[in-house]
HTML snippet that shows the backbone in 3Dmol.js (N, CA, C, O; Angstrom):
<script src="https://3Dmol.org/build/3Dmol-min.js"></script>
<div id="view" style="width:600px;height:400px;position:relative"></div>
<script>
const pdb = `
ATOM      1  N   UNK A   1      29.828 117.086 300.156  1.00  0.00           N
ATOM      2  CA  UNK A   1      28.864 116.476 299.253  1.00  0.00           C
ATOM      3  C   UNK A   1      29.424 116.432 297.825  1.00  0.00           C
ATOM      4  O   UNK A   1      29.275 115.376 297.210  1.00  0.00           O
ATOM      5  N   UNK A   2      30.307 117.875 296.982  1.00  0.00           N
ATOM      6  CA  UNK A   2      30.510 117.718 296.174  1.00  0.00           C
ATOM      7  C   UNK A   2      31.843 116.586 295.809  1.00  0.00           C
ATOM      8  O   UNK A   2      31.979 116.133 294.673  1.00  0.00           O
ATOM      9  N   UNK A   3      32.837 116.199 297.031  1.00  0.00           N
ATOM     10  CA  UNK A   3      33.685 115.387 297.046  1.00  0.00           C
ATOM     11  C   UNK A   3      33.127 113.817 296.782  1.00  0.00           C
ATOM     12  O   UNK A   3      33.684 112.942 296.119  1.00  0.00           O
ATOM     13  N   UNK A   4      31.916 113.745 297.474  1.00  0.00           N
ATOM     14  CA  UNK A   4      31.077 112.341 297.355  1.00  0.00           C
ATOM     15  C   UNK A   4      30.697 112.106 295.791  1.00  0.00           C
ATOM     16  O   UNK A   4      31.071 111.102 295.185  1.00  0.00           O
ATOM     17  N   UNK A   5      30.057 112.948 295.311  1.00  0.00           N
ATOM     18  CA  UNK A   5      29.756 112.959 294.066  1.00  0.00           C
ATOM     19  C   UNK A   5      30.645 112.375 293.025  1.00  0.00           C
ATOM     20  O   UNK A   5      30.583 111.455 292.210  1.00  0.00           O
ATOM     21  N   UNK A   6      31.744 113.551 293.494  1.00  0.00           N
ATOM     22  CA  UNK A   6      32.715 113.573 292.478  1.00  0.00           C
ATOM     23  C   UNK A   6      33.631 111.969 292.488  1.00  0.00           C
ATOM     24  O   UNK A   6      34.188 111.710 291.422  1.00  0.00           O
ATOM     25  N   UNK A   7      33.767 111.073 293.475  1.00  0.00           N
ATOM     26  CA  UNK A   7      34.172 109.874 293.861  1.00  0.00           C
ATOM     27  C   UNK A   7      32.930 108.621 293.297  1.00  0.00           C
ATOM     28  O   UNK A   7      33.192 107.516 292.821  1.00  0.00           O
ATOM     29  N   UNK A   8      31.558 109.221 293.539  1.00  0.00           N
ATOM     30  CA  UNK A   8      31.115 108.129 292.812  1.00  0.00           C
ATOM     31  C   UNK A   8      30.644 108.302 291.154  1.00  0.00           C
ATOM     32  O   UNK A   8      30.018 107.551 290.405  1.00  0.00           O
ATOM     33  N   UNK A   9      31.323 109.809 290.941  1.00  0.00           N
ATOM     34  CA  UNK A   9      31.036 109.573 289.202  1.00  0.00           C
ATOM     35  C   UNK A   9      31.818 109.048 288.541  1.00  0.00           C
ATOM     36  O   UNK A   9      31.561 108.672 287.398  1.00  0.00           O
ATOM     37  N   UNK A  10      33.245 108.863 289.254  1.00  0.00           N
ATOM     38  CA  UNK A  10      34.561 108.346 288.919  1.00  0.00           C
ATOM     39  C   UNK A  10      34.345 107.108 289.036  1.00  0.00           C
ATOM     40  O   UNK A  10      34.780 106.487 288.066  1.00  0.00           O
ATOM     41  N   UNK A  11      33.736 106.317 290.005  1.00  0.00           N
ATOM     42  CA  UNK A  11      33.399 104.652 290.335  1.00  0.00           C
ATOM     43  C   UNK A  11      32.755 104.867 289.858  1.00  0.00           C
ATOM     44  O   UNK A  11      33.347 105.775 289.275  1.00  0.00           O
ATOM     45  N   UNK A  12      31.531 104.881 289.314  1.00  0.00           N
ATOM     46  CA  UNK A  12      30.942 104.543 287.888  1.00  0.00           C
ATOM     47  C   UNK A  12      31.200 104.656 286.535  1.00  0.00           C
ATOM     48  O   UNK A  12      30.418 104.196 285.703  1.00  0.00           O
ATOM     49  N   UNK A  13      32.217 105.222 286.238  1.00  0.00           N
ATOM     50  CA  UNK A  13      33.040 105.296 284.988  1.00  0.00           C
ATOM     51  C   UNK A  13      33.681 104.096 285.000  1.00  0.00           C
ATOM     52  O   UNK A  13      33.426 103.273 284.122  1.00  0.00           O
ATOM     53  N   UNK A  14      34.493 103.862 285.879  1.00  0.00           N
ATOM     54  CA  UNK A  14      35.282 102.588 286.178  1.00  0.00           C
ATOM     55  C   UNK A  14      34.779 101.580 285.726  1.00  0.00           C
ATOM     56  O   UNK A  14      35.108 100.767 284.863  1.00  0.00           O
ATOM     57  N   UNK A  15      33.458 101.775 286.775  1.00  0.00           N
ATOM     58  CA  UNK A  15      32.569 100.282 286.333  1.00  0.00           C
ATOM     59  C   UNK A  15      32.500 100.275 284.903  1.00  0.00           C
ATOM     60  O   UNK A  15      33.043  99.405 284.222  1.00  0.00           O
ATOM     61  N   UNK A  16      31.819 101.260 284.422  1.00  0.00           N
ATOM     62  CA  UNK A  16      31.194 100.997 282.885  1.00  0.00           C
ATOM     63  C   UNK A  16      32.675 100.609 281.917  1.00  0.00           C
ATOM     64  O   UNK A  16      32.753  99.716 281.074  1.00  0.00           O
ATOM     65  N   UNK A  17      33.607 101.424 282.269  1.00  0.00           N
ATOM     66  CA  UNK A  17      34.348 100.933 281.301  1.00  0.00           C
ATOM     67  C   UNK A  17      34.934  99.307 281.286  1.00  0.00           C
ATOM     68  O   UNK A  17      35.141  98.625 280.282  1.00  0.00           O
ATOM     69  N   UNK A  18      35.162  98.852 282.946  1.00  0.00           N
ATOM     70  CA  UNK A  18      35.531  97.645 282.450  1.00  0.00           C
ATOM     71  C   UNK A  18      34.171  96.651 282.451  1.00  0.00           C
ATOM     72  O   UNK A  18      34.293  95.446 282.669  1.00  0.00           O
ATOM     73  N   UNK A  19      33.236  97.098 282.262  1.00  0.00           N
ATOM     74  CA  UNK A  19      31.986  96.362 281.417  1.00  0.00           C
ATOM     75  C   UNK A  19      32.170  96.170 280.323  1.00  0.00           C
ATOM     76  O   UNK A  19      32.327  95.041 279.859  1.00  0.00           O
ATOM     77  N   UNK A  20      32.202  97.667 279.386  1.00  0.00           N
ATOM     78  CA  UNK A  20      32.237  97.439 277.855  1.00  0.00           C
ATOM     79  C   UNK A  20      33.676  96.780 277.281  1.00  0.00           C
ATOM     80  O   UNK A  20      33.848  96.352 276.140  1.00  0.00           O
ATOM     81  N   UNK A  21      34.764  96.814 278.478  1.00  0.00           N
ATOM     82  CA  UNK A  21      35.681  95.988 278.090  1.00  0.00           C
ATOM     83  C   UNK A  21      35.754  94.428 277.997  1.00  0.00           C
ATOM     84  O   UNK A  21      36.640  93.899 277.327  1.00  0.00           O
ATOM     85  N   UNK A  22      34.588  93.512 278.837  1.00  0.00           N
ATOM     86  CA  UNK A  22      34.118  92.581 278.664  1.00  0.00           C
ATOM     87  C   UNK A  22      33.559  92.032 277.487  1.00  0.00           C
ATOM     88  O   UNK A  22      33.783  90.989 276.872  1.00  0.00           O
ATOM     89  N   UNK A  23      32.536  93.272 277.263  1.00  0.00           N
ATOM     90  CA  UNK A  23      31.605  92.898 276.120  1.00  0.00           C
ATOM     91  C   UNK A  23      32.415  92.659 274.686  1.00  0.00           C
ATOM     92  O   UNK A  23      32.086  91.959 273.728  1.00  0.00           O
ATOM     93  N   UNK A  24      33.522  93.442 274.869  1.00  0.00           N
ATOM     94  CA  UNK A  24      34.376  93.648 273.379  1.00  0.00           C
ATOM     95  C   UNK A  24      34.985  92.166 273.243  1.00  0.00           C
ATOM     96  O   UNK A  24      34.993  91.384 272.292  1.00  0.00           O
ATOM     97  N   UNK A  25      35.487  92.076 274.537  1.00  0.00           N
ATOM     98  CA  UNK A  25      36.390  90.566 274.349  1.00  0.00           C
ATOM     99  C   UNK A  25      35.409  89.309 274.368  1.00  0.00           C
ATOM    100  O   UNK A  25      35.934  88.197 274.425  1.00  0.00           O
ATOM    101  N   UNK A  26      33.844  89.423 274.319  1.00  0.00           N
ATOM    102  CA  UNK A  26      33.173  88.035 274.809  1.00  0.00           C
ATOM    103  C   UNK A  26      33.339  88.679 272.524  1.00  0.00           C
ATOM    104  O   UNK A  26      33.912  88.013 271.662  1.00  0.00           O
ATOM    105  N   UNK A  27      32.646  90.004 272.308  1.00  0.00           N
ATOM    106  CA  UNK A  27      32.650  90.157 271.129  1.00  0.00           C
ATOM    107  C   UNK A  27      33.629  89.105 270.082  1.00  0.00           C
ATOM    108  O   UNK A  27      33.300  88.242 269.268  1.00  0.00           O
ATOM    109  N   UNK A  28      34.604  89.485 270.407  1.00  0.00           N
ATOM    110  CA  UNK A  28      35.817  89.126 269.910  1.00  0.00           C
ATOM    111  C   UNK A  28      35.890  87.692 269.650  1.00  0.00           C
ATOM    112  O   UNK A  28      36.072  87.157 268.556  1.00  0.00           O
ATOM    113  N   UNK A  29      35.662  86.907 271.247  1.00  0.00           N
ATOM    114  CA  UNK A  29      35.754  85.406 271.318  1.00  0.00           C
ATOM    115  C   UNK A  29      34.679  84.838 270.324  1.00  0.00           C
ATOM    116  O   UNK A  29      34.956  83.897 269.581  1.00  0.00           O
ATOM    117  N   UNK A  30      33.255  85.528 270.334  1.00  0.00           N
ATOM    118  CA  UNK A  30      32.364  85.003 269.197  1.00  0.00           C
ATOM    119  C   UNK A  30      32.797  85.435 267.911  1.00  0.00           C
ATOM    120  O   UNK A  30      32.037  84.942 267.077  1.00  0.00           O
ATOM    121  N   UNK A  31      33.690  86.144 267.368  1.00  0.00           N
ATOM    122  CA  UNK A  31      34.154  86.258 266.057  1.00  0.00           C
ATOM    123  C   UNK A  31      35.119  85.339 265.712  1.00  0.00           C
ATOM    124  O   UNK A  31      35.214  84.886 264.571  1.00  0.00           O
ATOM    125  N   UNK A  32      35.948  84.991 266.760  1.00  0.00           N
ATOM    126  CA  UNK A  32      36.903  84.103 266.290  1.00  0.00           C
ATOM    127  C   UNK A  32      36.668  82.618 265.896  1.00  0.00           C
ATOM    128  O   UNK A  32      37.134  81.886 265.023  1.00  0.00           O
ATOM    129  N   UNK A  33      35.588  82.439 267.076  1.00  0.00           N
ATOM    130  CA  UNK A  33      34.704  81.419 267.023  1.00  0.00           C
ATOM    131  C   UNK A  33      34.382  80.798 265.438  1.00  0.00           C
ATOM    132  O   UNK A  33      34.807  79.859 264.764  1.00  0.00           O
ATOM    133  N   UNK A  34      33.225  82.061 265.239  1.00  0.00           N
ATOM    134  CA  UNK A  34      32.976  81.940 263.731  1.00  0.00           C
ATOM    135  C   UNK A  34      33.853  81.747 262.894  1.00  0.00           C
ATOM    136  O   UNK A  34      33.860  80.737 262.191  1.00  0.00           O
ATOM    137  N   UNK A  35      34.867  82.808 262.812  1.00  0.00           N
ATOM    138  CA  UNK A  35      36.101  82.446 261.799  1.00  0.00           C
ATOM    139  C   UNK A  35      36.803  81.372 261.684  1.00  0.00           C
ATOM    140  O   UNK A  35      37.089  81.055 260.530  1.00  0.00           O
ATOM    141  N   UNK A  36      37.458  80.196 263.177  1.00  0.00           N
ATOM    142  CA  UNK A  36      37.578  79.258 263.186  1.00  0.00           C
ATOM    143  C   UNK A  36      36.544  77.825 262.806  1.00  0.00           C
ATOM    144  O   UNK A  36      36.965  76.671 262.733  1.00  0.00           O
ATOM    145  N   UNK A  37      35.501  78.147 262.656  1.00  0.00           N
ATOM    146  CA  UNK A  37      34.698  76.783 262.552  1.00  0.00           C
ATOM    147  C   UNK A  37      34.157  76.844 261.083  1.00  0.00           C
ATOM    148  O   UNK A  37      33.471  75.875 260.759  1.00  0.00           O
ATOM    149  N   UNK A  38      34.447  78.316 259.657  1.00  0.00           N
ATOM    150  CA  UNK A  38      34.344  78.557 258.502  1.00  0.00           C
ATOM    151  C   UNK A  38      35.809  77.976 258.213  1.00  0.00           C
ATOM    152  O   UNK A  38      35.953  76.907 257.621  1.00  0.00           O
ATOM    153  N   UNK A  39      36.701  78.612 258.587  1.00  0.00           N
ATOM    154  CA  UNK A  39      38.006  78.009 258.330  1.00  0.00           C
ATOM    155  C   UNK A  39      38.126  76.657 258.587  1.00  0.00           C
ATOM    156  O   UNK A  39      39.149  76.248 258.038  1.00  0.00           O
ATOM    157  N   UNK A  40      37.673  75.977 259.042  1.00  0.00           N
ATOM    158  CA  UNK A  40      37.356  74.542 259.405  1.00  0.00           C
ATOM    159  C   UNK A  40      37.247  73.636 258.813  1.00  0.00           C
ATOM    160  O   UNK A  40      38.043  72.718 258.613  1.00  0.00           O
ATOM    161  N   UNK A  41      35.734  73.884 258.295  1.00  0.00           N
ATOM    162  CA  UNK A  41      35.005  73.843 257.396  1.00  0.00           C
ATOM    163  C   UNK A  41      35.479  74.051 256.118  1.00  0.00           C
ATOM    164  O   UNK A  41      34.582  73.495 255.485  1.00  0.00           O
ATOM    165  N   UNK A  42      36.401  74.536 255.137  1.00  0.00           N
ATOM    166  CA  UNK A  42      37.127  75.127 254.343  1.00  0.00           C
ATOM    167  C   UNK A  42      38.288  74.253 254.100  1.00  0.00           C
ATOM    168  O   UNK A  42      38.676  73.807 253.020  1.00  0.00           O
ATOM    169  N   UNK A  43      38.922  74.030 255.611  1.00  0.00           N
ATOM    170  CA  UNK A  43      39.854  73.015 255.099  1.00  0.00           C
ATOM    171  C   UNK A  43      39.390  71.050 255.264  1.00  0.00           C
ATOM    172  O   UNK A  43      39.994  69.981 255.169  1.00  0.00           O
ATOM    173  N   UNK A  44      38.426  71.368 255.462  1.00  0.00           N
ATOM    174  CA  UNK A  44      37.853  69.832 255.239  1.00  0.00           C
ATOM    175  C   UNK A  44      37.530  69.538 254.053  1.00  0.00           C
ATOM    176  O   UNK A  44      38.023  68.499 253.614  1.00  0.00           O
ATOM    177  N   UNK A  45      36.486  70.443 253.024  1.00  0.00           N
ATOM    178  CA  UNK A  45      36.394  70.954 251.901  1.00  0.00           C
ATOM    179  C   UNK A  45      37.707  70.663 250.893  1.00  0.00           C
ATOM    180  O   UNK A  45      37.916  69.896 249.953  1.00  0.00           O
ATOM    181  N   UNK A  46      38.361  71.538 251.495  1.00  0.00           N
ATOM    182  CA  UNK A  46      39.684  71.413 250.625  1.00  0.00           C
ATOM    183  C   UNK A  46      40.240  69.400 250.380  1.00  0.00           C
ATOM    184  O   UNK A  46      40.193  68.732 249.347  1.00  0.00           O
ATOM    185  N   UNK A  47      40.771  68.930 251.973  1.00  0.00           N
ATOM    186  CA  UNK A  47      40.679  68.052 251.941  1.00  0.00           C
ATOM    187  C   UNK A  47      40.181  66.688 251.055  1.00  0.00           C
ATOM    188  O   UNK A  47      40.805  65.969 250.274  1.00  0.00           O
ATOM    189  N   UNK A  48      38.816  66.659 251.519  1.00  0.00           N
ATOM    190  CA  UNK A  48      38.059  65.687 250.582  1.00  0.00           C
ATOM    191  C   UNK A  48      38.179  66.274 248.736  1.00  0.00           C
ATOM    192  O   UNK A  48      37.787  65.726 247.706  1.00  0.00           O
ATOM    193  N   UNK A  49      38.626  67.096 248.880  1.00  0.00           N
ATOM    194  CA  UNK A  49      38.943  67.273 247.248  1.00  0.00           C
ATOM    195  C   UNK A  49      40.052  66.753 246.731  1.00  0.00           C
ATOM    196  O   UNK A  49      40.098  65.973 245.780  1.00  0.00           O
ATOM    197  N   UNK A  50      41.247  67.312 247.549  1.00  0.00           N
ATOM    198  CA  UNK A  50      42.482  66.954 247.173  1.00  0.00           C
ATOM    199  C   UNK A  50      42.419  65.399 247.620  1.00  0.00           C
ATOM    200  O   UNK A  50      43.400  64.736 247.282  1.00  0.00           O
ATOM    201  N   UNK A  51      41.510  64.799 248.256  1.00  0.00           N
ATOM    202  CA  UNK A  51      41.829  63.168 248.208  1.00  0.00           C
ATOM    203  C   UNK A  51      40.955  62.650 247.251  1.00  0.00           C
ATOM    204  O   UNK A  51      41.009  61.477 246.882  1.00  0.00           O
ATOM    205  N   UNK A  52      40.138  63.483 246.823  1.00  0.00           N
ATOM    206  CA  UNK A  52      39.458  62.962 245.445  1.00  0.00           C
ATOM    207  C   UNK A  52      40.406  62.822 243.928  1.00  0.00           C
ATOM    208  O   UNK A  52      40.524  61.925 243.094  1.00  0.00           O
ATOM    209  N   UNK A  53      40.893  63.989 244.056  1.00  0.00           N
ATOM    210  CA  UNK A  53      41.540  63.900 243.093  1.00  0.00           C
ATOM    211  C   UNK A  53      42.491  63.349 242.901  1.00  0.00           C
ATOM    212  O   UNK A  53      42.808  63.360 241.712  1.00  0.00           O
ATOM    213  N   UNK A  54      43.435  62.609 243.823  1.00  0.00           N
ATOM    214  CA  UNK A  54      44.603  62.412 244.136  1.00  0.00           C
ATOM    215  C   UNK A  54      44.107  60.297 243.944  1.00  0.00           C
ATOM    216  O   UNK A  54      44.815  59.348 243.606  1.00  0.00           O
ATOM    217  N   UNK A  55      42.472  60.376 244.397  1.00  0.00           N
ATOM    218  CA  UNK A  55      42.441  59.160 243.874  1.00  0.00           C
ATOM    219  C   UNK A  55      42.148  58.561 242.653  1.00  0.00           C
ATOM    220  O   UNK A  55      42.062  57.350 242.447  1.00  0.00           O
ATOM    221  N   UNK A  56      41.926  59.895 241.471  1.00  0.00           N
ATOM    222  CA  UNK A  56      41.541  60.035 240.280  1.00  0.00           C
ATOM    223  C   UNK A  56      42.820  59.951 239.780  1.00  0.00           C
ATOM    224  O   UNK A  56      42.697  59.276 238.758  1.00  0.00           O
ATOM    225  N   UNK A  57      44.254  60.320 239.944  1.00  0.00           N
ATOM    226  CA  UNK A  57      45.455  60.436 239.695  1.00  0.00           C
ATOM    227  C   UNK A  57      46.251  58.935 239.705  1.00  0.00           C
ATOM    228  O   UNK A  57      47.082  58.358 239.004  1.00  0.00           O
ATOM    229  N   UNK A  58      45.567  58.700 240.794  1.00  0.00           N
ATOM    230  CA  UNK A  58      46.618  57.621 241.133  1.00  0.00           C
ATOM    231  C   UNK A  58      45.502  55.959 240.472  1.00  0.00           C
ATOM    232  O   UNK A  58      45.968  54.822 240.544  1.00  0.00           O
ATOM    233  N   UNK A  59      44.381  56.196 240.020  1.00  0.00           N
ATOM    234  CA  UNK A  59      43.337  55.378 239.465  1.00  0.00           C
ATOM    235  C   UNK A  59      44.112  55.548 237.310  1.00  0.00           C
ATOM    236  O   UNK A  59      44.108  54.689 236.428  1.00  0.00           O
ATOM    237  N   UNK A  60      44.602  56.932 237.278  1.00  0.00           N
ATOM    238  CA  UNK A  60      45.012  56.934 236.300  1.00  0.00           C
ATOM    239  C   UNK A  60      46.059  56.834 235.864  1.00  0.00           C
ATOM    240  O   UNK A  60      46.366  56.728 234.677  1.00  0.00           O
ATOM    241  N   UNK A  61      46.863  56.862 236.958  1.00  0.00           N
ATOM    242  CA  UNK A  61      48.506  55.637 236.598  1.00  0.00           C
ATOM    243  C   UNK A  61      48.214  54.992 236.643  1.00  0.00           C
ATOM    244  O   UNK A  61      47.834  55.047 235.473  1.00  0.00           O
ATOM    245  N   UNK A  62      47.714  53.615 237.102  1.00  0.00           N
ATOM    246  CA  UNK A  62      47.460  52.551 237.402  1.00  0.00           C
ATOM    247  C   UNK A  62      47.022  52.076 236.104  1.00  0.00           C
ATOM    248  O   UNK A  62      47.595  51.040 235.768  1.00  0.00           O
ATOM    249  N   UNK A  63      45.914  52.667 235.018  1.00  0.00           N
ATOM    250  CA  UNK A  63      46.306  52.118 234.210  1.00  0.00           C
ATOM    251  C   UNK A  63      46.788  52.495 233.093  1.00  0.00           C
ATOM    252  O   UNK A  63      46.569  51.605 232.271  1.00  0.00           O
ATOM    253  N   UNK A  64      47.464  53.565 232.523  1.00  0.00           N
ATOM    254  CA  UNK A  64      48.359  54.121 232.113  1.00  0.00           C
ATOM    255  C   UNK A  64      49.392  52.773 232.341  1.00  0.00           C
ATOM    256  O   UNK A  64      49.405  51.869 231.507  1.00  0.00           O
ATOM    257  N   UNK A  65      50.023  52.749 233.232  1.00  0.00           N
ATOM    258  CA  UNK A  65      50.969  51.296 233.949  1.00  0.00           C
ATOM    259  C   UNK A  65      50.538  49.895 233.325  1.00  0.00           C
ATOM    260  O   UNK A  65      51.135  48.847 233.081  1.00  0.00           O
ATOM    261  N   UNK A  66      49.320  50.321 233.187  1.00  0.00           N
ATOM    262  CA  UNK A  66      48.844  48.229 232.578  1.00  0.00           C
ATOM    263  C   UNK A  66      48.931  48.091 230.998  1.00  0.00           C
ATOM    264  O   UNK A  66      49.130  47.075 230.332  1.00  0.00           O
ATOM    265  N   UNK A  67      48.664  49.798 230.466  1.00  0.00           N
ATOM    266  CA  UNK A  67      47.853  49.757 229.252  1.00  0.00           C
ATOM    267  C   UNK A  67      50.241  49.877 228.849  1.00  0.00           C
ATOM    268  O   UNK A  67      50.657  49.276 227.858  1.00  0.00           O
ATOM    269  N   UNK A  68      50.873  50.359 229.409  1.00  0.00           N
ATOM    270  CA  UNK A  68      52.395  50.095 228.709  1.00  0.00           C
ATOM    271  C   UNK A  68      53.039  48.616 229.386  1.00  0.00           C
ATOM    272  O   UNK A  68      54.259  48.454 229.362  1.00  0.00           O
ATOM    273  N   UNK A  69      52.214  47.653 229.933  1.00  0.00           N
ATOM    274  CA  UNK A  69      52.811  46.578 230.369  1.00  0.00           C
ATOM    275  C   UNK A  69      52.523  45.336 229.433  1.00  0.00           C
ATOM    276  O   UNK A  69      53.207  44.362 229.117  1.00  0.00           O
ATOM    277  N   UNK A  70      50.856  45.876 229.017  1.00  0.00           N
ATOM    278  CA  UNK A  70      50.438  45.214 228.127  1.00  0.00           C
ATOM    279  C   UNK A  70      51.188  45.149 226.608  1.00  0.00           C
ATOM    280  O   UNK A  70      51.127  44.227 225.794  1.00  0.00           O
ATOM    281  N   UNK A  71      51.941  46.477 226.493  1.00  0.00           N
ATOM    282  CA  UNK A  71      52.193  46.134 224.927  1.00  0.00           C
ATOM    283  C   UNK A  71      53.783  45.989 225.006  1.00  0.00           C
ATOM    284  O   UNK A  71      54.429  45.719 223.993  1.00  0.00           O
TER     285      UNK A  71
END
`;
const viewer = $3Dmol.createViewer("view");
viewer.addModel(pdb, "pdb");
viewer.setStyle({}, {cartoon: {color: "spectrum"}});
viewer.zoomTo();
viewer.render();
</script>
């Protein structure tokens, strides 16, 4: 009896641990999750800026370019 015991306290350790080893990695996958779709988000951000500005740059050669063609 005490051999039985002792075999299913061990299979239930087993179990539980590779349970909470699940839970860590579903954990994990929803953090990365998050971190990837802020980071995302961040560089789209970035993006539409640097093409804002880049059309503010290039709006201000243009005439910079007319205003020394003109004279």
């Amino acid at each position: 009896m005490k051999k039985l015991f002792i075999v299913l306290a061990v299979a239930s350790l087993g179990f539980v641990a590779c349970n909470n080893e699940s839970a860590t990695d579903a954990a994990k996958d929803s953090t990365t999750n998050v971190i990837d779709s802020a980071a995302s988000a961040q560089k789209d951000t970035i993006a539409k800026a640097a093409d804002s500005l880049s059309n503010k740059v290039d709006s201000a050669a243009s005439a910079a370019k007319d205003t020394l063609k003109s004279k």
